[in-house]
C-alpha positions as CSV (number, residue, x, y, z in Angstrom):
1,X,105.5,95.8,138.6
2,X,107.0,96.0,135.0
3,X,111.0,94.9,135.1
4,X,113.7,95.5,132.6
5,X,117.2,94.2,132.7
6,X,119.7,96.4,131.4
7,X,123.3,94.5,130.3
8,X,126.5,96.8,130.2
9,X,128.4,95.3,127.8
10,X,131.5,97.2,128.4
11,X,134.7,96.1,130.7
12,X,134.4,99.2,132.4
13,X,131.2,99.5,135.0
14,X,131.4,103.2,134.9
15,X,132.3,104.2,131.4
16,X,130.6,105.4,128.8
17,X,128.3,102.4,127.9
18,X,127.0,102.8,131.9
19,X,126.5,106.4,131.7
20,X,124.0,106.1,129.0
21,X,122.4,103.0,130.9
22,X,121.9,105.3,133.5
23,X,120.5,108.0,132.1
24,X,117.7,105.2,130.8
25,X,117.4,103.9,134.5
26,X,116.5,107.2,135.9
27,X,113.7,107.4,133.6
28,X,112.1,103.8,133.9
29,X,112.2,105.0,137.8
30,X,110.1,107.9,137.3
31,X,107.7,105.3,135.0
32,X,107.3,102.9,137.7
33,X,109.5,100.0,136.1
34,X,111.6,98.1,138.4
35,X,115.1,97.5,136.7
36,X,118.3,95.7,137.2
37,X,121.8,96.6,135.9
38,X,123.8,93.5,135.0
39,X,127.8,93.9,134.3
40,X,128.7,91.7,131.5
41,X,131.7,92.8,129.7
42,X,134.0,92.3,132.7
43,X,133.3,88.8,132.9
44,X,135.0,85.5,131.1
45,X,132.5,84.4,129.4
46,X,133.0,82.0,126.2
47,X,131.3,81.4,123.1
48,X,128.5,79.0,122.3
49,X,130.2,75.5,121.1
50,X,126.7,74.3,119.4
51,X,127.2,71.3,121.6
52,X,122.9,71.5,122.0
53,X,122.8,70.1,125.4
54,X,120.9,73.0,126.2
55,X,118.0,71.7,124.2
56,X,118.3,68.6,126.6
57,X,119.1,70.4,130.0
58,X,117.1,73.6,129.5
59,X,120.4,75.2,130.2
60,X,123.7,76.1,128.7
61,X,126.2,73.6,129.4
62,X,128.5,76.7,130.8
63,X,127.2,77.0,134.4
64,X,128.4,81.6,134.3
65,X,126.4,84.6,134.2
66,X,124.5,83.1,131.2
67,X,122.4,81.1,133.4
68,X,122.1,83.5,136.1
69,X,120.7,86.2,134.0
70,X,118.5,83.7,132.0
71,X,115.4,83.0,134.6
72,X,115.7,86.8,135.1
73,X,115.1,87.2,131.1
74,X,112.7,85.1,131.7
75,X,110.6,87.3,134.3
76,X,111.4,90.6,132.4
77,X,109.3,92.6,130.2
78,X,112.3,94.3,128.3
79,X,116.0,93.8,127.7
80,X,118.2,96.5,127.1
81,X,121.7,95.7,125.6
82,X,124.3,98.3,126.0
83,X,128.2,97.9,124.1
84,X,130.8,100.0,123.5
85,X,132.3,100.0,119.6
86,X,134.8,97.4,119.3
87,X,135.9,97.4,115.5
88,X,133.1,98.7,114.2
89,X,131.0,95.9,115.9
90,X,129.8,95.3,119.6
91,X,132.3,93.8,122.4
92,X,132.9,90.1,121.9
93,X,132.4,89.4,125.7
94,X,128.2,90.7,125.0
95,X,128.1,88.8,121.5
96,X,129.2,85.5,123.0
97,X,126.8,86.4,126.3
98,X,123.6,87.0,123.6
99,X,124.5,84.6,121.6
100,X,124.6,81.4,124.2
101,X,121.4,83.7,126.1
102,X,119.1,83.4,123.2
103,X,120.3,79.8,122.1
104,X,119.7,78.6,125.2
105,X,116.9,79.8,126.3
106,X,113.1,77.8,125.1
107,X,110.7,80.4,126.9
108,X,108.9,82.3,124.7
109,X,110.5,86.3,124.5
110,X,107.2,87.2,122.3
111,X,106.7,90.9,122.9
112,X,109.6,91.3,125.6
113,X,110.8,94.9,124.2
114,X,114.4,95.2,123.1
115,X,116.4,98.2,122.9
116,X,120.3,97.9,122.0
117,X,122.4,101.2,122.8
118,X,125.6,101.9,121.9
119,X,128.8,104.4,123.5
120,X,131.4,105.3,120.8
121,X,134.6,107.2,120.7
122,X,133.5,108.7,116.9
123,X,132.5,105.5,114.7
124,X,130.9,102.2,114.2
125,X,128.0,103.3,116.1
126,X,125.3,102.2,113.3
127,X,126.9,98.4,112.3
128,X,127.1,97.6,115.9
129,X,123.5,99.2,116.7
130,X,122.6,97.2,113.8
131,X,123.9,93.8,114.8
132,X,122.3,93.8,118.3
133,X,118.7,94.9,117.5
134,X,119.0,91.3,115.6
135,X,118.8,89.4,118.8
136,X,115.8,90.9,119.3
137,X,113.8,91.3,115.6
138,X,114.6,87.1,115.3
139,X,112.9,86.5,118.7
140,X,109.6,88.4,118.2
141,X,110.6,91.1,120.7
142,X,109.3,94.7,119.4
143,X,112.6,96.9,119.1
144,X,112.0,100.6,121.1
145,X,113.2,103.5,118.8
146,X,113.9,106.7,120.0
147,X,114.7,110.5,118.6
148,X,118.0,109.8,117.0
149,X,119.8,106.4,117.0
150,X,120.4,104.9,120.4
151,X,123.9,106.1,121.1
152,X,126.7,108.5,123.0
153,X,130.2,109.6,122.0
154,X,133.1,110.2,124.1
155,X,136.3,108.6,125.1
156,X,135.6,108.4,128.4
157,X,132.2,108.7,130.8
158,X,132.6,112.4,131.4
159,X,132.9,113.2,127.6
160,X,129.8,110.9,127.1
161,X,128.0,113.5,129.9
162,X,128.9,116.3,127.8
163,X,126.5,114.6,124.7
164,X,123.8,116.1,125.7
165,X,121.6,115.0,122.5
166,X,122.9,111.6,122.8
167,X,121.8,111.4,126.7
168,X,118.4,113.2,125.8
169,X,118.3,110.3,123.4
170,X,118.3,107.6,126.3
171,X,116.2,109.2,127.9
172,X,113.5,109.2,125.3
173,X,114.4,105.8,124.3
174,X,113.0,104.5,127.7
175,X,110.2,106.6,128.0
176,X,109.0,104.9,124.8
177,X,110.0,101.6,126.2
178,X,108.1,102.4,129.3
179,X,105.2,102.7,127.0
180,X,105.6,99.8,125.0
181,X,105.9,97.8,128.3
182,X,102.9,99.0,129.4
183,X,100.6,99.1,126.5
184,X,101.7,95.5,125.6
185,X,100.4,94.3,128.9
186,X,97.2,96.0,128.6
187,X,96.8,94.4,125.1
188,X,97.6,91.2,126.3
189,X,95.1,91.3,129.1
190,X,92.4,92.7,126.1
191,X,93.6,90.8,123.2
192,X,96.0,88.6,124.1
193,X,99.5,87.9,122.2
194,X,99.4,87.2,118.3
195,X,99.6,83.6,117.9
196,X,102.8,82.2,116.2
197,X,103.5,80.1,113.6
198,X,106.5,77.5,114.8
199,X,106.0,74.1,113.0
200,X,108.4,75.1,109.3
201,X,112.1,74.4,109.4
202,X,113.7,75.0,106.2
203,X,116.7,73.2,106.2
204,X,117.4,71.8,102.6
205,X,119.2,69.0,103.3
206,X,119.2,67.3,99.8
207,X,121.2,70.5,98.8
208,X,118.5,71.5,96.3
């Protein structure tokens, strides 16, 4: 059975960033996709100190969530990545979780499908949409689009029930994901994945 692994960014595991997570999970039920709701945002979880130890280890050298939910990400066939609007940009705790995730991480995440969503009070929606489909369009994971950007508004989870076009916009979201998922593994079994390039590293060390 297909998997994704949805991360709530957000402090609050039943706010506004979880309500649209929610409305997503419901759906990948009725497609048959197993899924697993991760809390992120309420944990302590610190930045990536470029130490590279992961490149030695296979690991971060933090021993938190990062590692837990890495094997899982590992296993999955989609990630979704859900953050409240913090500044016009997605909750620090989820940027330093993704960034030390991806780093750290060597298995390939070739046609894993992303999907970032985002719960806002009335702005930043776009820049923060924005910077977390990046984790995803570096890492050769197709990005799943839906009928409006992947968002709600409200201040708190009850006003994010009351979008009903931003909730009808989850809900399409995964059903596109759903399809993705499965259309990629029927490819894959047909074609198989496109091969990569990895053997360039332009690093222009004579400052040229």
């Amino acid at each position: 059975m297909s998997k994704v692994i949805l991360l709530n960014g957000s402090p609050h595991a039943n706010g506004c960033t979880a309500t649209a997570l929610g409305e997503m999970i419901k759906v990948f039920q009725e497609e048959g996709i197993e899924t697993e709701l991760i809390h992120v945002g309420n944990k302590s979880i610190r930045g990536c100190i470029s130490c590279n130890r992961c490149s030695e280890t296979g690991k971060c050298v933090f021993d938190d969530l990062v590692n837990e939910v890495a094997p899982k990400f590992a296993e999955a066939d989609g990630l979704v990545v859900g953050s409240p609007v913090y500044y016009a940009g997605p909750n620090g705790t989820i940027l330093s979780f993704m960034d030390r995730l991806f780093y750290s991480t060597s298995f390939s995440k070739q046609m894993k499908v992303g999907a970032a969503v985002v719960s806002c009070r009335r702005g930043g929606n776009t820049a923060t949409y924005d910077v977390l489909n990046k984790y995803f369009t570096i890492s050769s994971m197709p990005v799943a689009s839906s009928t409006y950007w992947n968002q709600v508004h409200g201040f708190t989870a009850e006003d994010a029930k009351k979008d009903l076009e931003g909730l009808q916009t989850m809900r399409n979201l995964a059903r596109n994901m759903a399809f993705m998922i499965k259309a990629f593994a029927d490819a894959k079994d047909k074609y198989g994945y496109p091969e990569m390039e990895k053997s360039c590293f332009t690093s222009f060390a004579d400052g040229k």
